[in-house]
N, C-alpha and C positions, 0 to 999 in steps of 0.2 A: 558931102561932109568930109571935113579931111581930122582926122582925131590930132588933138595936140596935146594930149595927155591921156594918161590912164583912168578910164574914167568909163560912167556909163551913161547915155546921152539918152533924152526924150525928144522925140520932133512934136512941134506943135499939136501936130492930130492927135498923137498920141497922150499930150501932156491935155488935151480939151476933154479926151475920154475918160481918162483917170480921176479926172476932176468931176465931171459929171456921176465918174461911179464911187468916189467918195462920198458925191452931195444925198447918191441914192441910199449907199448903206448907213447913211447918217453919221457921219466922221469927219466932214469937211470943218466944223469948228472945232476940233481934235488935235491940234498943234502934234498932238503925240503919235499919231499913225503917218505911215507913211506905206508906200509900193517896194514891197520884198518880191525880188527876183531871184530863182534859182534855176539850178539847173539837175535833173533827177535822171536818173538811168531810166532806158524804156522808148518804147517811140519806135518805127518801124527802120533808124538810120544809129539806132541806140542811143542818144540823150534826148530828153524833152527840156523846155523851158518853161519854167511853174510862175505863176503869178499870184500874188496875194495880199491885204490890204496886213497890216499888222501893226504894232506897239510897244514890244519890247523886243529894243535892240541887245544880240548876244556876244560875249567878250572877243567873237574872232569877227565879227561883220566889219565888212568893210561898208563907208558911208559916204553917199555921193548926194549931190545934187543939181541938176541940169534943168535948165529952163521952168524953175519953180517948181520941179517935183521933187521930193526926197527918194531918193534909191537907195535900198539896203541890200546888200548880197553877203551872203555867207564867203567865205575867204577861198572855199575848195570851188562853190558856182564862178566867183569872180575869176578863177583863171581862166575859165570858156567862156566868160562874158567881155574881156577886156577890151574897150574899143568899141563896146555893140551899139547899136540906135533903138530901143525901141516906137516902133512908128505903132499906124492904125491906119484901118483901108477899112472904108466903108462905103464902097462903088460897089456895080454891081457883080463884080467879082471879089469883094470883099472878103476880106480874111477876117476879122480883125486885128487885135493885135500880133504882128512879128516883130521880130528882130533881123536887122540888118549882120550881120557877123559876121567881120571880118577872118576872124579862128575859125569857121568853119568850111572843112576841106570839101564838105557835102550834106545838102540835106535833103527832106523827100517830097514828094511832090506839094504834101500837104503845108509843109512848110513850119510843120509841128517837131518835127525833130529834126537833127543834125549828127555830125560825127567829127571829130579833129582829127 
């Protein structure tokens, strides 16, 4: 993937997972939810990455959308996210959802936190 904007990117897997765990929480006919991404303090490399379905977008969110999914991030998560992929691995070493991220200098085994 080579970024050609500021932006936050879904790869397919990850845009089939999302969708499917819309269709489960029952929001896929919800035009108004979309996938909030942030980034929280904590994690054994100090930041984690938060995931979560939501509805109301807030006066600083930045608002993307990549390969049919709506991405929202708060403005302080989007500077550690700028550029990122989130994918889905569901092999037998599966993780599932990561982020691919560019910003970060390091993260920990589990692949749950990171550091810039």
């Amino acid at each position: 993937m080579v970024a050609t904007e500021n932006t936050i990117y879904v790869s397919e897997k990850a845009k089939s997972k999302v969708l499917q765990l819309m269709e489960d929480a029952g929001v896929t006919n919800d035009s108004s939810y979309f996938l909030r991404v942030g980034v929280v303090g904590g994690g054994c490399s100090g930041l984690s990455y938060k995931l979560d379905f939501d509805n109301e977008v807030k006066p600083m969110d930045q608002v993307f959308e990549d390969n049919g999914v709506k991405v929202v991030t708060d403005l302080k998560s989007f500077l550690y996210l700028v550029n990122t992929e989130l994918d889905f691995s569901d092999g037998l070493n599966g993780k599932g959802f990561y982020f691919n991220n560019p910003n970060a200098s390091r993260s920990c085994g589990c692949g749950e936190s990171f550091s810039v």
